[in-house]
PDB file of N, CA, C, O and CB in Angstrom:
ATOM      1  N   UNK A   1     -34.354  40.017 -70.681  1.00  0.00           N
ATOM      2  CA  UNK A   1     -33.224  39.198 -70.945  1.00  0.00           C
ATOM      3  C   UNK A   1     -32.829  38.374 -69.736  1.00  0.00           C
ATOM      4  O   UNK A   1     -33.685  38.207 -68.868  1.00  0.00           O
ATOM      5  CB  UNK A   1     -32.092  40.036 -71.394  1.00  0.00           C
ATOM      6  N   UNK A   2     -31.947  37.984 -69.626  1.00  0.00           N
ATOM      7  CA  UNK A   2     -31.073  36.886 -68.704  1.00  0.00           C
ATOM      8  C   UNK A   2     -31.077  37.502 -67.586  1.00  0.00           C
ATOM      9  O   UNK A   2     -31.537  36.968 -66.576  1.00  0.00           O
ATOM     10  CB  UNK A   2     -29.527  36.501 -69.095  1.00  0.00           C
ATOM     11  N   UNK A   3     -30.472  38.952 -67.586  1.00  0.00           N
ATOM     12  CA  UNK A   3     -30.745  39.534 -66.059  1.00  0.00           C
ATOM     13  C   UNK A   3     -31.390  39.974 -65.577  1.00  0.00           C
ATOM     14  O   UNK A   3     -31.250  40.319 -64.404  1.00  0.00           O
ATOM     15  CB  UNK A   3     -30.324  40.124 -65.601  1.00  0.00           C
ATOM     16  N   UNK A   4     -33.068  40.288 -66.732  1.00  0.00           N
ATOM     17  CA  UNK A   4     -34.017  40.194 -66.141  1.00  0.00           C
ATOM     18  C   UNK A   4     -34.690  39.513 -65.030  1.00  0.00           C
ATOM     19  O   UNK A   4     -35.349  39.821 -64.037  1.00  0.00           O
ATOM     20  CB  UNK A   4     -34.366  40.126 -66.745  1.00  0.00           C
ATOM     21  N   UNK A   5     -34.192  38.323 -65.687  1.00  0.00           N
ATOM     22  CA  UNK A   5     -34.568  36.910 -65.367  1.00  0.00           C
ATOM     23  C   UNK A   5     -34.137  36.599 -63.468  1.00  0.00           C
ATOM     24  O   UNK A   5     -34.828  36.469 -62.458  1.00  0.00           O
ATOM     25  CB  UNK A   5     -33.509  35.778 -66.636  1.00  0.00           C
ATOM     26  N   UNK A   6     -32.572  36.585 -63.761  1.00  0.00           N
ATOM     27  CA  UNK A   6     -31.970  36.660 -62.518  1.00  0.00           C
ATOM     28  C   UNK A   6     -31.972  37.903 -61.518  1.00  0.00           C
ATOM     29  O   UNK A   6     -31.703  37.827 -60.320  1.00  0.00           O
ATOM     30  CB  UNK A   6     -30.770  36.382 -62.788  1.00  0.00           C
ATOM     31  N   UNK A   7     -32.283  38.934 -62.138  1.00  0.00           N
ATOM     32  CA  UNK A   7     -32.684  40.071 -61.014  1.00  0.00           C
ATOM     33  C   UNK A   7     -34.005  40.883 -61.424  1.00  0.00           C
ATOM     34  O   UNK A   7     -34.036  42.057 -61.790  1.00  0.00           O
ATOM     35  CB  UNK A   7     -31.394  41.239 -60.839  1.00  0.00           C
ATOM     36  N   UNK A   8     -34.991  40.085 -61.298  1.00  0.00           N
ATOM     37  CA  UNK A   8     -36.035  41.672 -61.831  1.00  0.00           C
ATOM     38  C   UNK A   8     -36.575  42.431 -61.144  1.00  0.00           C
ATOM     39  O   UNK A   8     -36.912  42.022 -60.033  1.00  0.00           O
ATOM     40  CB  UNK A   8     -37.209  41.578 -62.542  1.00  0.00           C
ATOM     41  N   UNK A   9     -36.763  43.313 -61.380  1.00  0.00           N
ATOM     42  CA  UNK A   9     -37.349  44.477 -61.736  1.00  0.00           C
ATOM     43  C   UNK A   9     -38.010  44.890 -59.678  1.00  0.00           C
ATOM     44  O   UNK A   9     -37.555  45.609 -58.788  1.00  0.00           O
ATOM     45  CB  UNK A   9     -38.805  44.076 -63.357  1.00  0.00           C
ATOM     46  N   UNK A  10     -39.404  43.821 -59.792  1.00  0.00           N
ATOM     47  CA  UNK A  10     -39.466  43.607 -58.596  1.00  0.00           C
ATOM     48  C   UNK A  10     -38.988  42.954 -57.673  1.00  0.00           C
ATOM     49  O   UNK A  10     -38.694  41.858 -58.152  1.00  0.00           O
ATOM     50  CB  UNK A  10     -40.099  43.473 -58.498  1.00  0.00           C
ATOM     51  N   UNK A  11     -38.656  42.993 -56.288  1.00  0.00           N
ATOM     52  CA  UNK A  11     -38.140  41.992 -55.256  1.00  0.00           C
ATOM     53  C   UNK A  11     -38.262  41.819 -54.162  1.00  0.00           C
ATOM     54  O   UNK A  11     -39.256  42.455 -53.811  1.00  0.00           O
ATOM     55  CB  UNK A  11     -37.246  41.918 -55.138  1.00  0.00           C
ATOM     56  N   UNK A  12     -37.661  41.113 -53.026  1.00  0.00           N
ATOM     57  CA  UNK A  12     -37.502  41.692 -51.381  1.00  0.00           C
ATOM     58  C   UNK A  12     -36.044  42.867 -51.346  1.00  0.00           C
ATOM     59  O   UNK A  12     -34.975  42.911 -50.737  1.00  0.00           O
ATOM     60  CB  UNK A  12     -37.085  39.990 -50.082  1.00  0.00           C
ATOM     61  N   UNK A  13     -36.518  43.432 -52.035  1.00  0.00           N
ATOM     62  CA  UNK A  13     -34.990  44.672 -52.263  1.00  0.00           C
ATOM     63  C   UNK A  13     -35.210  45.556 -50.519  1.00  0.00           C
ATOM     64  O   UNK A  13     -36.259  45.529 -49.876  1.00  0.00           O
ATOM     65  CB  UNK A  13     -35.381  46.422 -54.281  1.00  0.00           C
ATOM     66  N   UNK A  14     -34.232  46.093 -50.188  1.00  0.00           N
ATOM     67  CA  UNK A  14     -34.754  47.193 -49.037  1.00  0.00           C
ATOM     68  C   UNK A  14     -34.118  48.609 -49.490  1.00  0.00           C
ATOM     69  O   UNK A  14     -34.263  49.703 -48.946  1.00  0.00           O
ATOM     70  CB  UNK A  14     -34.154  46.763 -47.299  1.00  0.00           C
ATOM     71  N   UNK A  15     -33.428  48.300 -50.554  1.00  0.00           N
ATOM     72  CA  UNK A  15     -33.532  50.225 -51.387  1.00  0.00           C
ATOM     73  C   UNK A  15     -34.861  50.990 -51.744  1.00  0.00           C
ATOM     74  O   UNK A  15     -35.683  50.555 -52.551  1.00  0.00           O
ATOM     75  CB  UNK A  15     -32.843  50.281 -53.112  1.00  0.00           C
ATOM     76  N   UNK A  16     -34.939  51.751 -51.304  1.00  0.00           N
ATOM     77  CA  UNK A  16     -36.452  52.560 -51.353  1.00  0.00           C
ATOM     78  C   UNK A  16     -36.336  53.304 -52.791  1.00  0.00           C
ATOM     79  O   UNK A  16     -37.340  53.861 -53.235  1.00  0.00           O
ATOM     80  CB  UNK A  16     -36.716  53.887 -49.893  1.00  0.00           C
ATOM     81  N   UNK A  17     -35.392  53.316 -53.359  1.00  0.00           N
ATOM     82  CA  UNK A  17     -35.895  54.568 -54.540  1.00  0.00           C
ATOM     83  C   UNK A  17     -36.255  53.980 -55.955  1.00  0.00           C
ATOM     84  O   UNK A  17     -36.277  54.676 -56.971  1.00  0.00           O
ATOM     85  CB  UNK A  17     -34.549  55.765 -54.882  1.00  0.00           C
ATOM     86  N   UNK A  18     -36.586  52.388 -55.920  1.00  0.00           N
ATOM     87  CA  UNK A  18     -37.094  52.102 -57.041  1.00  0.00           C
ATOM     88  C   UNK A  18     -36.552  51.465 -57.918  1.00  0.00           C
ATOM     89  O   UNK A  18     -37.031  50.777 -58.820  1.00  0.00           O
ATOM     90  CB  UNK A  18     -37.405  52.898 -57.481  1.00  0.00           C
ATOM     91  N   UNK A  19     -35.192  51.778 -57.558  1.00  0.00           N
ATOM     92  CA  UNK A  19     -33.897  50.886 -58.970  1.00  0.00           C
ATOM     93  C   UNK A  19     -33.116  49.932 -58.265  1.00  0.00           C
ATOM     94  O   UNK A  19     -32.019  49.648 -58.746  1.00  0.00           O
ATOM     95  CB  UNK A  19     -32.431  52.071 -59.839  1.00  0.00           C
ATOM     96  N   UNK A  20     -33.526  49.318 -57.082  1.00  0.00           N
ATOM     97  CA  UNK A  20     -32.583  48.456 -56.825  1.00  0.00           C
ATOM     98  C   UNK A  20     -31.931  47.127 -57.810  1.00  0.00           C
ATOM     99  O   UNK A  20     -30.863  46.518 -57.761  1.00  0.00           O
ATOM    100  CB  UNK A  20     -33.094  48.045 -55.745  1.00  0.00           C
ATOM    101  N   UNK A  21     -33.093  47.030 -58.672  1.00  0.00           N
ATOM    102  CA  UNK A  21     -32.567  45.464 -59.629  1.00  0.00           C
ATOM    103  C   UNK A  21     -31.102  46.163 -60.122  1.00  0.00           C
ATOM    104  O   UNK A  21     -29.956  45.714 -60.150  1.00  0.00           O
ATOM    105  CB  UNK A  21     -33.900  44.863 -61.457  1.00  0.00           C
ATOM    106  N   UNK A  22     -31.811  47.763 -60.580  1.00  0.00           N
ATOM    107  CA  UNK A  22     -30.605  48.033 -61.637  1.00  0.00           C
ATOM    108  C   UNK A  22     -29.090  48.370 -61.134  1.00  0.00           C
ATOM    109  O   UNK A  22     -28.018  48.328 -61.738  1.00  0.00           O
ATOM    110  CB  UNK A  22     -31.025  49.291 -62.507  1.00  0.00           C
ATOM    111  N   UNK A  23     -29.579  48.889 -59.144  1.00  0.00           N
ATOM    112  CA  UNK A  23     -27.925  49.142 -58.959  1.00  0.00           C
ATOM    113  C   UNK A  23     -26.844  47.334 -58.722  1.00  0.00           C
ATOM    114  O   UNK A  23     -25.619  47.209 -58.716  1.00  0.00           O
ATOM    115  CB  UNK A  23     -27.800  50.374 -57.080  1.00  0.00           C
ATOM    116  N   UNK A  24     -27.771  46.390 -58.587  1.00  0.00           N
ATOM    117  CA  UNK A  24     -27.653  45.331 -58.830  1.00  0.00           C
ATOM    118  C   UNK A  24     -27.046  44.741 -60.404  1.00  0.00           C
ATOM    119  O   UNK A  24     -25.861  44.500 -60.633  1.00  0.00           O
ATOM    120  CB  UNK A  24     -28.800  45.026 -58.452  1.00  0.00           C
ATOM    121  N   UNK A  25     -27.830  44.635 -61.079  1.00  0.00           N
ATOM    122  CA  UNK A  25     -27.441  44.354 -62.131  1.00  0.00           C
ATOM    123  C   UNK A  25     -25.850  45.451 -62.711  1.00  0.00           C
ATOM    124  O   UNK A  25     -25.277  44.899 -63.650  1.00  0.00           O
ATOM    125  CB  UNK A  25     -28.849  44.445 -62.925  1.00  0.00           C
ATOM    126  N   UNK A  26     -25.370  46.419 -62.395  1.00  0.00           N
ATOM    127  CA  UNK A  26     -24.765  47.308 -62.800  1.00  0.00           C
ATOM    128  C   UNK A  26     -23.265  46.739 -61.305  1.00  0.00           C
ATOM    129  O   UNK A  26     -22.550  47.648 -60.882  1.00  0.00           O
ATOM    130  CB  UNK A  26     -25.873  49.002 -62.861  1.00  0.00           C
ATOM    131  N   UNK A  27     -23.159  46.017 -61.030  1.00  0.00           N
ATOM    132  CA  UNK A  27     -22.537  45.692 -59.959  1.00  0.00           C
ATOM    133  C   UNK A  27     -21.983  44.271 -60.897  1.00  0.00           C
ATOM    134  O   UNK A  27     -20.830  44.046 -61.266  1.00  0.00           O
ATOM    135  CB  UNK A  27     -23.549  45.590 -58.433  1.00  0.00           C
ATOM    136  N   UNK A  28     -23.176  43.462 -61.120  1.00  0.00           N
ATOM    137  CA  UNK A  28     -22.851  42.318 -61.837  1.00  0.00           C
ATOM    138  C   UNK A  28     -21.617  42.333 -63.399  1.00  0.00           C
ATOM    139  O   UNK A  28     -20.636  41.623 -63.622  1.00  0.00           O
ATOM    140  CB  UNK A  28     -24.382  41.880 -62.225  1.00  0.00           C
ATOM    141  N   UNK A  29     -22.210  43.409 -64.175  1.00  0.00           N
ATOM    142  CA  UNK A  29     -21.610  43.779 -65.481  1.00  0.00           C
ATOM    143  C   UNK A  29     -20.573  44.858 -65.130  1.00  0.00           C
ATOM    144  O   UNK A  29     -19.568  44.846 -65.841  1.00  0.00           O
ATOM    145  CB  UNK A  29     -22.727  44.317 -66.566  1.00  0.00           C
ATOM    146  N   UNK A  30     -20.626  45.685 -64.271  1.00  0.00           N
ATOM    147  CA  UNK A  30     -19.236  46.442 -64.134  1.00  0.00           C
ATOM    148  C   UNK A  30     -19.365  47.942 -64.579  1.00  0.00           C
ATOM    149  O   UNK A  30     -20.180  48.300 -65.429  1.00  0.00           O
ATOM    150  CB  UNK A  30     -18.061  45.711 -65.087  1.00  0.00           C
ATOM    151  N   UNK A  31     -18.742  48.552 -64.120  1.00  0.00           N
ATOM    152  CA  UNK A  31     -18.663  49.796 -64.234  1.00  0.00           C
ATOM    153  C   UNK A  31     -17.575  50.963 -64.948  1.00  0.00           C
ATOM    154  O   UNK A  31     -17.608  52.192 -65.013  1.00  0.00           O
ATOM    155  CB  UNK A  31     -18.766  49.911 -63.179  1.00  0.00           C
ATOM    156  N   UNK A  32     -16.849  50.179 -65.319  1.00  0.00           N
ATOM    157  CA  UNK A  32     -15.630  50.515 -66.279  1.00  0.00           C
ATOM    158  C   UNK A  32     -14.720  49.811 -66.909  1.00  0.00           C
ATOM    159  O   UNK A  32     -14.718  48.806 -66.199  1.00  0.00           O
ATOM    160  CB  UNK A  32     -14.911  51.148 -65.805  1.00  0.00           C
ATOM    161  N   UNK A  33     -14.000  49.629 -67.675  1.00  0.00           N
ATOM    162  CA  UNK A  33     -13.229  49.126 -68.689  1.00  0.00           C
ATOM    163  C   UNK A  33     -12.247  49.859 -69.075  1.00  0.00           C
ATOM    164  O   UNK A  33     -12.215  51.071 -69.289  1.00  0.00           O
ATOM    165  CB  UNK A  33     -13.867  48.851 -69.673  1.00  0.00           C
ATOM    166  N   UNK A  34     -10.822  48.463 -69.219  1.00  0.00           N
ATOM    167  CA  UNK A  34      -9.558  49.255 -69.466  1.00  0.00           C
ATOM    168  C   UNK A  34      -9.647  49.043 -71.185  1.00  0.00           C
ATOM    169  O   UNK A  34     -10.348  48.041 -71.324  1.00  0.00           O
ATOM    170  CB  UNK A  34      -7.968  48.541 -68.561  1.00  0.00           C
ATOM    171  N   UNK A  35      -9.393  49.361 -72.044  1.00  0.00           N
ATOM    172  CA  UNK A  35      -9.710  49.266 -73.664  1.00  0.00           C
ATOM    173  C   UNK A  35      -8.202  49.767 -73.803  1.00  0.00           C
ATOM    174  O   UNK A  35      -7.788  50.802 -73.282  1.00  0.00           O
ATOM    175  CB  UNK A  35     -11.186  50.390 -74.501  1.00  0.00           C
ATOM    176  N   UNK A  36      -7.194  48.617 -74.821  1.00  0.00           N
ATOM    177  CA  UNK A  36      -6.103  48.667 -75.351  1.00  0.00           C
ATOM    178  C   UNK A  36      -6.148  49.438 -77.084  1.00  0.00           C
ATOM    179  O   UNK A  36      -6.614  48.596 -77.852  1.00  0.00           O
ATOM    180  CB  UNK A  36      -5.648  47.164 -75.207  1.00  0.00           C
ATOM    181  N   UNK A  37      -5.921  50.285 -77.562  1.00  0.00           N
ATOM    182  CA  UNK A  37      -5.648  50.652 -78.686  1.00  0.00           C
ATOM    183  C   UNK A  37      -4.222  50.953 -78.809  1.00  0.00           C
ATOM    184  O   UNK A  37      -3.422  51.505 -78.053  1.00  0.00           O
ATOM    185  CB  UNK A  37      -6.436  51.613 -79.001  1.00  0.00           C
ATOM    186  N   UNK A  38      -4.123  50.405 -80.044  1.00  0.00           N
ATOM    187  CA  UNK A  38      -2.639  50.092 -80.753  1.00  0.00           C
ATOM    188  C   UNK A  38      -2.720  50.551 -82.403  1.00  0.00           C
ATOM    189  O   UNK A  38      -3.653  50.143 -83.094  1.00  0.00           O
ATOM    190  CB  UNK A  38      -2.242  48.205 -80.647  1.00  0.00           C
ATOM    191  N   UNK A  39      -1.804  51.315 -82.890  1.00  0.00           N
ATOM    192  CA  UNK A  39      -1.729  52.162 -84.165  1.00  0.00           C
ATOM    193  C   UNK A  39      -3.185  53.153 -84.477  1.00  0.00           C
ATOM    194  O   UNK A  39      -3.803  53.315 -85.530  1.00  0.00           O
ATOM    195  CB  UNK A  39      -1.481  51.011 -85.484  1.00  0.00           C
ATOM    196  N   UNK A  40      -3.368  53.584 -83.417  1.00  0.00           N
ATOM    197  CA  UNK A  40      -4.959  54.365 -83.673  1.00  0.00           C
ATOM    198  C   UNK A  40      -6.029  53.843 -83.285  1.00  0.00           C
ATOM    199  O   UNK A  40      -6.933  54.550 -82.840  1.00  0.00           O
ATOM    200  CB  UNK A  40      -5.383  54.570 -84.999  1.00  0.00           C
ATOM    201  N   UNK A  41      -6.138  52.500 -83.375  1.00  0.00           N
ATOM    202  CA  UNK A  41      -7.544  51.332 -83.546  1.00  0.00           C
ATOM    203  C   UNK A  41      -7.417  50.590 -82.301  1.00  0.00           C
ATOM    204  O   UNK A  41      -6.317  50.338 -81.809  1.00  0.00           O
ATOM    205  CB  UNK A  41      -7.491  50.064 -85.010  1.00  0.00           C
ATOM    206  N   UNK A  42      -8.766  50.158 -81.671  1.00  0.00           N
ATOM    207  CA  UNK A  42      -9.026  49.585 -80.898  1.00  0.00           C
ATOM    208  C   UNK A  42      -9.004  48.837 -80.919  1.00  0.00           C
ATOM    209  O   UNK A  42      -9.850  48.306 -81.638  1.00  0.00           O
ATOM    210  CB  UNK A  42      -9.531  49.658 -80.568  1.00  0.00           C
ATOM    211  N   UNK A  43      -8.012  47.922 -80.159  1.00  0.00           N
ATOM    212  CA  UNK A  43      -7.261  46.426 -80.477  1.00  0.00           C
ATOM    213  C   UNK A  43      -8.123  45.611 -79.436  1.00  0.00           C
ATOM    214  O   UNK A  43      -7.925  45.700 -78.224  1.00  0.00           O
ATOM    215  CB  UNK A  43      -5.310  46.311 -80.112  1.00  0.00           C
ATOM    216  N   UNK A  44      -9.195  44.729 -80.057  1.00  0.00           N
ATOM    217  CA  UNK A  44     -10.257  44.010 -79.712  1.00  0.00           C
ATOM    218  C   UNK A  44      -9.896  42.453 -80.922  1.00  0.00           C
ATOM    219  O   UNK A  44      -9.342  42.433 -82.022  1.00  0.00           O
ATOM    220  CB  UNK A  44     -11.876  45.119 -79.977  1.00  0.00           C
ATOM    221  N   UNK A  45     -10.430  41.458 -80.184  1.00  0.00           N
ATOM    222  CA  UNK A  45     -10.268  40.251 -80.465  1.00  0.00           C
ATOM    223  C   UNK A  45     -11.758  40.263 -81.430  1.00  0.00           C
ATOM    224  O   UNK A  45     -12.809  40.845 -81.162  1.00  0.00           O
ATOM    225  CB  UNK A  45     -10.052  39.223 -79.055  1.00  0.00           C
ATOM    226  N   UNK A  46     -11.340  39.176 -82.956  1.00  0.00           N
ATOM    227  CA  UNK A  46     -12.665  38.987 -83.442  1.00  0.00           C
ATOM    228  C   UNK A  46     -14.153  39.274 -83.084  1.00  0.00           C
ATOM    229  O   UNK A  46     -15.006  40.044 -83.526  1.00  0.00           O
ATOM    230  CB  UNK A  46     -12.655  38.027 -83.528  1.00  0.00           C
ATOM    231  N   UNK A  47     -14.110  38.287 -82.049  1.00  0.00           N
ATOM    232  CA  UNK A  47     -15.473  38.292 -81.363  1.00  0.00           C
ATOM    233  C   UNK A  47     -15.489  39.310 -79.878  1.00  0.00           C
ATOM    234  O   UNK A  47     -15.997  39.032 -78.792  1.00  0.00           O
ATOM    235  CB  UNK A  47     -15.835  36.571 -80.967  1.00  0.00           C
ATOM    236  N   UNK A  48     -15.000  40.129 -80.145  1.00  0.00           N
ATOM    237  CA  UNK A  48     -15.041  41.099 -78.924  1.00  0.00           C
ATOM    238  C   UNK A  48     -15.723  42.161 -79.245  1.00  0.00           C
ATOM    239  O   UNK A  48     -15.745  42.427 -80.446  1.00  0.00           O
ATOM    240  CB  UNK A  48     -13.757  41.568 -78.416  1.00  0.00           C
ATOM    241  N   UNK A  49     -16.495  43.104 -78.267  1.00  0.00           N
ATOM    242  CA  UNK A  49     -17.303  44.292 -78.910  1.00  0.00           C
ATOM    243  C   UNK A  49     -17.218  45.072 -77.141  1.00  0.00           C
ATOM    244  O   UNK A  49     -16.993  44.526 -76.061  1.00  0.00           O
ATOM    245  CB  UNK A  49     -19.325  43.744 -79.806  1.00  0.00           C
ATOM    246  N   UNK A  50     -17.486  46.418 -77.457  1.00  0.00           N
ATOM    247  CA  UNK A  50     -17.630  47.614 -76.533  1.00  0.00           C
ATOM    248  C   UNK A  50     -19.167  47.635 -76.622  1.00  0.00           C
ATOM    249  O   UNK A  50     -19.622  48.010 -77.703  1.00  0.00           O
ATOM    250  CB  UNK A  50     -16.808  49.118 -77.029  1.00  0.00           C
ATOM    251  N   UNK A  51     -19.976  47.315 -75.725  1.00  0.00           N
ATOM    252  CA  UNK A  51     -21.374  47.742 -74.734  1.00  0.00           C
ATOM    253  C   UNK A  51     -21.498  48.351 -73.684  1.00  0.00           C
ATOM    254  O   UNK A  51     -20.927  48.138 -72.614  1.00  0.00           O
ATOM    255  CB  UNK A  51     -22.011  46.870 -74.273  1.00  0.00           C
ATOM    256  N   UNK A  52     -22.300  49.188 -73.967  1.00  0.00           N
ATOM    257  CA  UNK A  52     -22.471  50.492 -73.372  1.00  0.00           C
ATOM    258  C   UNK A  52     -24.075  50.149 -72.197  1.00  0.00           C
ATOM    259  O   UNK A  52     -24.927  50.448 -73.034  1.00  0.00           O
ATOM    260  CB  UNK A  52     -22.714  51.858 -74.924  1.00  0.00           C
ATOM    261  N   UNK A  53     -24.599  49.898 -71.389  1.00  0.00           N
ATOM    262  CA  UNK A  53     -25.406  48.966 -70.748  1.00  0.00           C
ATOM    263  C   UNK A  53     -26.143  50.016 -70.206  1.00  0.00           C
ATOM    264  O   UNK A  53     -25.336  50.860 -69.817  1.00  0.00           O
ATOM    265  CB  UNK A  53     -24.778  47.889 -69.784  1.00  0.00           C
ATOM    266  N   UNK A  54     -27.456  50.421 -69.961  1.00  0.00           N
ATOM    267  CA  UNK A  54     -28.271  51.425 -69.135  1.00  0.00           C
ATOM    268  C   UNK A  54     -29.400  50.458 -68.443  1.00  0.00           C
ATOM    269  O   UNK A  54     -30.284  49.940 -69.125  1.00  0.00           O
ATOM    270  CB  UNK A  54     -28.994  52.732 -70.160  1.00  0.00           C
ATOM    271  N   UNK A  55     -29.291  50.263 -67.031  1.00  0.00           N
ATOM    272  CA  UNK A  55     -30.274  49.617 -66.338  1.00  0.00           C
ATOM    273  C   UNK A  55     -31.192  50.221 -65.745  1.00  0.00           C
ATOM    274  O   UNK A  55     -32.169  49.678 -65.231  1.00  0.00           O
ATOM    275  CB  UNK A  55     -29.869  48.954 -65.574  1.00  0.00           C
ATOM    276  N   UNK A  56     -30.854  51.903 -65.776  1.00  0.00           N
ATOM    277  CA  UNK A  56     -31.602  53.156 -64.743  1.00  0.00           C
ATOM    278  C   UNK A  56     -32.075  53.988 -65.561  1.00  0.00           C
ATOM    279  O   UNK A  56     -32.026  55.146 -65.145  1.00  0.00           O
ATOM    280  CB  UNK A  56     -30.673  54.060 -63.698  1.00  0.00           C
ATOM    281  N   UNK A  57     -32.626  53.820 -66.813  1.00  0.00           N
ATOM    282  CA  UNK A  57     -32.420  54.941 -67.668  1.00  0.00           C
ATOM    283  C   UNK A  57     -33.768  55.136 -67.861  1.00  0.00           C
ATOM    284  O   UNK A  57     -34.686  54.757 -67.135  1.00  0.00           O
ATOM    285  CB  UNK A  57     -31.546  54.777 -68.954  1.00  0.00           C
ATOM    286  N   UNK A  58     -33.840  55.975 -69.258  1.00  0.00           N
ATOM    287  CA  UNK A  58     -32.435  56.770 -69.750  1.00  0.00           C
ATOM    288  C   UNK A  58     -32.434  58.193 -69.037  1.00  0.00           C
ATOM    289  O   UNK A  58     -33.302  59.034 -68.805  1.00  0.00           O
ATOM    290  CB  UNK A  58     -32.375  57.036 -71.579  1.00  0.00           C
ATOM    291  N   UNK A  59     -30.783  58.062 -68.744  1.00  0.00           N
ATOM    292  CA  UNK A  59     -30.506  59.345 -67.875  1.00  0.00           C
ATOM    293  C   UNK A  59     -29.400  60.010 -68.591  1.00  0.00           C
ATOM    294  O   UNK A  59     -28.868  59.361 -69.491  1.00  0.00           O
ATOM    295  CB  UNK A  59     -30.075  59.040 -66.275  1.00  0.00           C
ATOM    296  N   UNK A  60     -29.019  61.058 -68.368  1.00  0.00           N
ATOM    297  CA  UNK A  60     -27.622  61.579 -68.783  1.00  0.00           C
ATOM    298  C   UNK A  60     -26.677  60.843 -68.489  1.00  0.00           C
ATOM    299  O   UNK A  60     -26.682  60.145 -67.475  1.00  0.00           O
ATOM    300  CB  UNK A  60     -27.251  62.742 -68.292  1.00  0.00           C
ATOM    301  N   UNK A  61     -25.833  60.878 -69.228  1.00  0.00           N
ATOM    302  CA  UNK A  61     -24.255  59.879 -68.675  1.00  0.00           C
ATOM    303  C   UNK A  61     -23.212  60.747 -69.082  1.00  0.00           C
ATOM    304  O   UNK A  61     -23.260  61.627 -69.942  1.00  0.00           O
ATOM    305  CB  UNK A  61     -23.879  58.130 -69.545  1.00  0.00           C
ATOM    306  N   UNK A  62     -22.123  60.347 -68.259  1.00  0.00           N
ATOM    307  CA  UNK A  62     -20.742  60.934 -69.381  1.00  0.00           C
ATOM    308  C   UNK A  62     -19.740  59.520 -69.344  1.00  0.00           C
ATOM    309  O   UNK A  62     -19.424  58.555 -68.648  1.00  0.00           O
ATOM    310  CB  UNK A  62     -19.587  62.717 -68.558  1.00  0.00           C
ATOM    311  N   UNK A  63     -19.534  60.115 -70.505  1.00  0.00           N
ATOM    312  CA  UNK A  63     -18.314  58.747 -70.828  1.00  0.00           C
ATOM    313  C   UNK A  63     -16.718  59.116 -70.711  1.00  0.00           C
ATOM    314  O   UNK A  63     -16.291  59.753 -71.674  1.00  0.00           O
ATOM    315  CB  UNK A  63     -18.460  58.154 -72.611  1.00  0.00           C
ATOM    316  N   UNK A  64     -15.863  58.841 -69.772  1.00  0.00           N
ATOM    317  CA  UNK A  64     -14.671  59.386 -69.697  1.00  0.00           C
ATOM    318  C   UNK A  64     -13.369  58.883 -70.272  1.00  0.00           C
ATOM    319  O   UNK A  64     -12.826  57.925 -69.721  1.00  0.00           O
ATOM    320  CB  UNK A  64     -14.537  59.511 -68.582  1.00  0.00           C
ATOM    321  N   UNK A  65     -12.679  59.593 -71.611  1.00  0.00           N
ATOM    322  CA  UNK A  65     -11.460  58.820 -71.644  1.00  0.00           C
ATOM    323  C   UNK A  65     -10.296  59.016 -70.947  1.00  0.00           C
ATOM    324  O   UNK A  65     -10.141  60.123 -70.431  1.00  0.00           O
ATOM    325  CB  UNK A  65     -11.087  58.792 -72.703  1.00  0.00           C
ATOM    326  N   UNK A  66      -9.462  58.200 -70.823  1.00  0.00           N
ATOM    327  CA  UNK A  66      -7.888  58.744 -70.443  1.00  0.00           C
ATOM    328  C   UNK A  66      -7.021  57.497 -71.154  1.00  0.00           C
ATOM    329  O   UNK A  66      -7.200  56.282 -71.241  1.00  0.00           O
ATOM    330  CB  UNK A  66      -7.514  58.883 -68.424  1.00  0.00           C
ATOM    331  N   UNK A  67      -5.722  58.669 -71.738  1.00  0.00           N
ATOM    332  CA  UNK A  67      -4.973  58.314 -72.007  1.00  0.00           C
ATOM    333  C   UNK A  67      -3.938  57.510 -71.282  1.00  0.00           C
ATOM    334  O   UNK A  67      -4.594  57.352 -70.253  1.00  0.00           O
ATOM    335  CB  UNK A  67      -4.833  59.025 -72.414  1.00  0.00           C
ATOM    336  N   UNK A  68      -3.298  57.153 -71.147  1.00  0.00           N
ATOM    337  CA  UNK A  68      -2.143  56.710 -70.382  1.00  0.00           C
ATOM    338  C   UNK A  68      -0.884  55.715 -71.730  1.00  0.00           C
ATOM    339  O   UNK A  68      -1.034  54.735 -72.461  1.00  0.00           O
ATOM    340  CB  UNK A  68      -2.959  55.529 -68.873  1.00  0.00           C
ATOM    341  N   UNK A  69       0.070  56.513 -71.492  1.00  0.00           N
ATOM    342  CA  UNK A  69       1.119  56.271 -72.314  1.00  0.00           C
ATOM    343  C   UNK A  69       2.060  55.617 -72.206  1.00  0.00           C
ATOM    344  O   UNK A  69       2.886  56.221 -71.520  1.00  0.00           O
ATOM    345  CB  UNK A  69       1.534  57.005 -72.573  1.00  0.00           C
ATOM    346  N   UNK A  70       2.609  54.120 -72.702  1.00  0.00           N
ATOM    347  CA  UNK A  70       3.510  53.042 -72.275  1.00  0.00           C
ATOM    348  C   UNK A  70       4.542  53.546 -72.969  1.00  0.00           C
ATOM    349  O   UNK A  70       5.634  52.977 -72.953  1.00  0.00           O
ATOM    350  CB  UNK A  70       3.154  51.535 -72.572  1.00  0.00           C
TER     351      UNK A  70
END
């Protein structure tokens, strides 16, 4: 894809363990998200969606929620 494109795979990287595109690419797209839900449901705009992105994988992950109450 696109960030293939702009970061691949191989490079002049100087991380030795092999994944540098991906701790790269994972820098670019981000590492967490604040997500608003309102009456139960995840209050997202039409064209909005939750992606879940693996550049190092596949490895175990955990996904963490927290509440926080207005």
């Amino acid at each position: 894809g696109a960030l293939d494109r702009l970061i691949p795979k191989t490079g002049p990287y100087q991380h030795c363990e092999g994944n540098s595109d991906s701790h790269i690419k994972s820098v670019l797209v981000g590492g967490s998200q604040i997500v608003f839900v309102e009456d139960g449901r995840v209050a997202l705009g039409r064209w909005q969606g939750i992606f879940f992105c693996e550049f190092d994988g596949p490895r175990e992950r955990k996904l963490m929620v927290k509440t926080v109450a207005a």
